[in-house]
N, C-alpha and C positions, 0 to 999 in steps of 0.2 A: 245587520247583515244585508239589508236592503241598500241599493245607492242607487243616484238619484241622476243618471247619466243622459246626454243631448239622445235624442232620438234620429237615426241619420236617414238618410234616405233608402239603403239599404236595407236599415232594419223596419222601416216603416211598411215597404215593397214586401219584404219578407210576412210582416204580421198580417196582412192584405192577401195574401195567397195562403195563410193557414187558415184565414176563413173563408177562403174560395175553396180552397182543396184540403182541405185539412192534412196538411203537409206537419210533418214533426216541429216543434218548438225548442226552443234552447235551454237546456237545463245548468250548465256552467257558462262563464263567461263573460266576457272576453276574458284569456289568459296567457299570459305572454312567455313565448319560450325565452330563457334568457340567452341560450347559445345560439339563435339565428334572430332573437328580434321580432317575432310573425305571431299574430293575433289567432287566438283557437278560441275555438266553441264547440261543447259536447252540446247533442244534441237528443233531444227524446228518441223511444226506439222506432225505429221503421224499418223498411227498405231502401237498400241501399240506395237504387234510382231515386226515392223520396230524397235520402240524404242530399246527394248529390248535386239536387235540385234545389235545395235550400241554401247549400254549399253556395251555390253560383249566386242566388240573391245575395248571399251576403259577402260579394266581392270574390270569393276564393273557389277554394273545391275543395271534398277530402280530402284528407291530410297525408303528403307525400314523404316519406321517409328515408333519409339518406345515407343513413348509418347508427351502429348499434343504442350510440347515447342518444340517438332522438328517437328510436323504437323503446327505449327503455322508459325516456321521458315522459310520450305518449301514455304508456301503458301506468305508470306509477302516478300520472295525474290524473287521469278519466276512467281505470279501470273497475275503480271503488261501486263504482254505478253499478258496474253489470249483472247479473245471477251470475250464481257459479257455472254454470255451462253457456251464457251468456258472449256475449264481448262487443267488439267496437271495428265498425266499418271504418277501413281508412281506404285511398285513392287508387288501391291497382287494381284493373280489369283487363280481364280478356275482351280486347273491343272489336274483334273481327270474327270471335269466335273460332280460333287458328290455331288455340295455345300456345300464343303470346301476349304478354302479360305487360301491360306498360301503364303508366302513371296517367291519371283524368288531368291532372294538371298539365304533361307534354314535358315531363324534366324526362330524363334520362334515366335506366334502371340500373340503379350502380350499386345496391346491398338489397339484400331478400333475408328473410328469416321465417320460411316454410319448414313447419313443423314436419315428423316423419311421414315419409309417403303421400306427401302432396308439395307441387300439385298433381292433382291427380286424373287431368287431363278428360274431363266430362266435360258434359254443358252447363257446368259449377262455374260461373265465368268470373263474380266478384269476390274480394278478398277480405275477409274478418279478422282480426288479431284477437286471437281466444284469452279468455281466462277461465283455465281447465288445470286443474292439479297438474303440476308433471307438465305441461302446459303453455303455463305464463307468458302471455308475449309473443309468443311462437303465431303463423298467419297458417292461416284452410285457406280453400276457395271452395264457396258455397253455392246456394240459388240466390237469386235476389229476392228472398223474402224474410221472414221478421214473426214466428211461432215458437209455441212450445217450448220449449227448455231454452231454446237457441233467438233469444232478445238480446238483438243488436243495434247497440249506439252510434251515430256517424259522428265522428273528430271535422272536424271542421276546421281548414287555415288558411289562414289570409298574410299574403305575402305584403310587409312592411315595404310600401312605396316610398321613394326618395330620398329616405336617411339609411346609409350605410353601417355597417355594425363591421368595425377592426377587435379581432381575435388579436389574443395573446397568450402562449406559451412557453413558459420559464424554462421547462424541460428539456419539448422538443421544436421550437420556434427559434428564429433567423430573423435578426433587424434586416436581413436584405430583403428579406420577403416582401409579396404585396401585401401580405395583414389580411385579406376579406375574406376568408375560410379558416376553419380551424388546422385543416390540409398546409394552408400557407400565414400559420400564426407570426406574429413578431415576438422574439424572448423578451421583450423589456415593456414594463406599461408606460412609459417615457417615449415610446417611438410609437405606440400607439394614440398616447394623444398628441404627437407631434403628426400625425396621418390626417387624424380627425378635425374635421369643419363641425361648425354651430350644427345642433343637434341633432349629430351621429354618438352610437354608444361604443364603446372599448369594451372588448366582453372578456375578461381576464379568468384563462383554466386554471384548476387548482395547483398549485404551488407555496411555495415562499419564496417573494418579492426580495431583497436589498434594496431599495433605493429608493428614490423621494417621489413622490407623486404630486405633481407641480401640473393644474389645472390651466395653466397658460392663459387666465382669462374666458377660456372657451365653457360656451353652454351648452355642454357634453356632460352624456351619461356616463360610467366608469362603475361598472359592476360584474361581478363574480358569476362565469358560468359554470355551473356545474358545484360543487361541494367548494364550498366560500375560501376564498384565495387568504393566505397572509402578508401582511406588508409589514416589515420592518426595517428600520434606516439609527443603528445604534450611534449615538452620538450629534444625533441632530431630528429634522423634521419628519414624519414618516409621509405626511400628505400636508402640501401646502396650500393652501388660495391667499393669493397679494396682489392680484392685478382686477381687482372692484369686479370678481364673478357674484352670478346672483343665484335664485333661484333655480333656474337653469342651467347649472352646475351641478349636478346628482351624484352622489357618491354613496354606493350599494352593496351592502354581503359582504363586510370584509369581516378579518381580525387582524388588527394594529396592533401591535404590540414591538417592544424591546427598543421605543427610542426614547429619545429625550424626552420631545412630545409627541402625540400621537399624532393632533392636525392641529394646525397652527391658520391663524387666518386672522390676515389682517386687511381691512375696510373691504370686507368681500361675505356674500348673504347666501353660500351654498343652499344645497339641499342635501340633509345627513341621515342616510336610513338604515336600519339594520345593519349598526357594526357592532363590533365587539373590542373595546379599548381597553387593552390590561396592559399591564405591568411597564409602564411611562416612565421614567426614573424622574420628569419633572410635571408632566400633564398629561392629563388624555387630549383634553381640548383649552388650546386658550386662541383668544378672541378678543382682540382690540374692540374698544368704546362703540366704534362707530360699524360694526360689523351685527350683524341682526341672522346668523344660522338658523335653520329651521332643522330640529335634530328631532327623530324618533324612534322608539320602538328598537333603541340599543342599549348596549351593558356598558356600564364605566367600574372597575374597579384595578383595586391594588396602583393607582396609578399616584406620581408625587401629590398633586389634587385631581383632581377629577374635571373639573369645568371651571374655568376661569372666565370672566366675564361674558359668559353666554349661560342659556339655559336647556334643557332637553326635555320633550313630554315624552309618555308613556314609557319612559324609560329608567334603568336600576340606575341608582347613584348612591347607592348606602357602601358604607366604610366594609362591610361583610361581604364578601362571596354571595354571588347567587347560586348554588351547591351546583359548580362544572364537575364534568365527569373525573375530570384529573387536570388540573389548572398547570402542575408541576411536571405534569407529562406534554402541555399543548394541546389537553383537547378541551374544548371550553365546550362543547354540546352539555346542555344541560340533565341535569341527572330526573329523572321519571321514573315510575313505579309502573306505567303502562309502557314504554320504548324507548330507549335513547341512540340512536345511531352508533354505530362503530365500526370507522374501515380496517378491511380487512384484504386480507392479499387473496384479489379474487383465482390467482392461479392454485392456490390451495382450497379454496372455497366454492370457487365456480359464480358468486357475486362479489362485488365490491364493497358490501356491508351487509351487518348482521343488527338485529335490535336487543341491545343490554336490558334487564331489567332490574331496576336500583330500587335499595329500602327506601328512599324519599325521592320525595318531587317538587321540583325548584320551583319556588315561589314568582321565579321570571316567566313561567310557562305560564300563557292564556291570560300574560301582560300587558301584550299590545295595545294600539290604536282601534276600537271596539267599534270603528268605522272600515276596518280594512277588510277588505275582504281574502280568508284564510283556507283558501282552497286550496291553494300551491302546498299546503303541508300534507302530509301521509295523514290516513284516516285510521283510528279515530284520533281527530282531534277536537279540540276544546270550542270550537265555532270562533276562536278568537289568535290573533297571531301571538305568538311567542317573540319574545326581546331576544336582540343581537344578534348576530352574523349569520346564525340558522334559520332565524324568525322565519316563515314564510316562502321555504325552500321544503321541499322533496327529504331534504336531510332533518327538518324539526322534530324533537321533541314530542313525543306522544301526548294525549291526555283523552277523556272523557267526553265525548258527545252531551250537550247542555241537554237535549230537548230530547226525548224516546221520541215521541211522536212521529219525529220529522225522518220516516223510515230510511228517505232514497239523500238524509244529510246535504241538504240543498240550502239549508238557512229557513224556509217557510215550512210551515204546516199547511199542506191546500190539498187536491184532488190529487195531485201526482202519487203523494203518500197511500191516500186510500186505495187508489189505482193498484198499486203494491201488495196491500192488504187482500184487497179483495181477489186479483189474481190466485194468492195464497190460500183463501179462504176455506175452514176446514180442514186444511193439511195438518196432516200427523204422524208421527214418529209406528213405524212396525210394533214398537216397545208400550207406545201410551194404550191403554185399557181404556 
């Protein structure tokens, strides 16, 4: 659960001003959204100005929100932290005191999600995004202070310098577009890597793909924003590498399924992570002599073979199903005994998914690479990522918290846990005697 990361200059600045000022610490982190690309960090509780301040040593500032799927994002990845009356400071403030309300960053206010009756136009100047029953998500405007019932996190985001991120959209996307918002996606991921230069990522919205995914050489990312995209190309390659791509070549979060073969590669050393390769009528993966993939933390089954001259770690490759929720329906999420995802038509529902709970629990779950770190999945999970296309997404798989101990689910057992405790301490129920 620990890695073992450069220390930059920023984060150095930063640790240097928590013992000057005892300024809040990082408790997640770094974590990367996949539909913009930009580096987050949840932070201990404080005040917001504390937040804010920390924000800025580490390149960014609380975290500015632009629309419903990145208020959603936010809150389903760092809201696990908070108490129930608790929540998480992100970037909008009244900075004149005038009752208007603009971003610490300087974007633009283009989406709000103000709970009922606020704001509510006090000397409440900054803005919290609650987790309160009935609640969820929803933003107050508070004091800038950090008590009581009301323990709040600062989100922290750092805007991705220099490498561009081209959106794509099957549904509602236009190859004439520019590609650089999800506002202006391109419908085909073929035009999106025809956009993309050396290490920029293609961030592909949910859909099904037709057609071949041809890496062109280029040392580009190509992964699934939002609930993991399908690619399939019946009757031939569904993703190709042939022009000596390497490493830097990433290919993330899909489910291949319904072609010949699934990726095909030849004298070229991808990087293969959380896919899900079913139902191949000749391979999942085949791979020329001289071709060296680096494959993980995905599922191969029902496929004509599964892997031809290449190898995969921490990943399923047994002749059996790894128990999908309905393999025959298309939905490969794995089946759990604690949550298994399942979309749903949020205009009937009011969200876009709901969590199934199944008489078993697939033996892919809390299969992963036991070096990754598995925060990007819903809580509670297994401290460890889950194989294939869900792995390590918002959408995984439920399971069991490894360690009680470890109260506030950070991967350590240290001071922060007791912190938690002790706050608690003595509390009890109207009921207990």
């Amino acid at each position: 659960m620990h890695h073992n990361r450069p220390v930059t200059a920023a984060i150095l600045s930063l640790l240097l001003c928590q013992i000057a000022w005892g300024l809040p610490g990082i408790l997640e982190g770094p974590v990367i959204n996949p539909a913009n690309g930009n580096t987050y960090y949840l932070l201990e509780s404080s005040t917001w100005t504390e937040a804010q301040t920390v924000a800025e040593q580490l390149g960014g500032n609380l975290t500015t929100i632009n629309d419903g799927a990145e208020n959603e994002w936010v809150y389903t990845t760092f809201s696990d932290v908070a108490y129930d009356r608790g929540g998480l400071w992100i970037g909008l403030y009244d900075k004149l005191g005038d009752n208007q309300f603009v971003w610490v960053s300087g974007q633009p206010v283009t989406y709000t999600n103000w709970s009922d009756a606020y704001p509510d136009f006090t000397s409440e100047d900054y803005t919290v995004m609650w987790k309160v029953a009935g609640w969820e998500g929803a933003w107050n405007n508070t004091l800038d202070d950090n008590w009581g019932d009301h323990i709040t996190y600062g989100v922290v985001e750092v805007e991705t310098q220099g490498i561009l991120a081209y959106h794509v959209d099957g549904a509602n996307g236009n190859d004439s577009n520019i590609g650089t918002t999800h506002e202006t996606a391109f419908a085909t991921i073929g035009r999106g890597i025809e956009a993309a230069e050396e290490g920029d990522t293609v961030l592909v919205w949910p859909g099904v793909y037709s057609e071949m995914v041809d890496f062109a050489g280029k040392g580009i990312t190509i992964r699934s924003a939002g609930h993991p995209a399908v690619i399939e190309n019946p009757g031939n390659f569904a993703v190709a590498c042939y022009s000596g791509e390497g490493p830097g070549s990433v290919l993330e979060h899909f489910v291949i399924r319904n072609s010949d073969t699934g990726i095909f590669l030849l004298g070229s050393s991808p990087t293969i992570n959380h896919v899900t390769v079913v139902d191949n009528s000749d391979y999942g993966v085949w791979a020329s002599p001289d071709s060296e993939p680096a494959i993980s933390n995905s599922i191969f089954s029902n496929n004509g073979e599964n892997l031809v001259g290449c190898e995969a770690q921490y990943s399923w490759t047994e002749t059996t199903p790894p128990a999908f929720g309905d393999a025959e329906g298309g939905n490969f999420h794995l089946q759990s005994q604690h949550g298994r995802y399942v979309s749903v038509d949020p205009a009937i529902y009011g969200v876009e998914g709901l969590w199934a709970m199944d008489e078993l629990t697939s033996p892919a779950i809390d299969g992963g690479n036991p070096a990754a770190n598995p925060m990007d999945e819903p809580m509670p999970n297994g401290g460890r990522v889950n194989l294939g296309a869900y792995g390590n997404t918002a959408y995984a798989s439920r399971s069991p918290w490894p360690v009680p101990g470890d109260v506030n689910q950070d991967g350590a057992v240290d001071l922060n846990d007791m912190a938690i405790v002790g706050n608690d301490w003595l509390w009890q129920a109207q009921w207990v005697q």
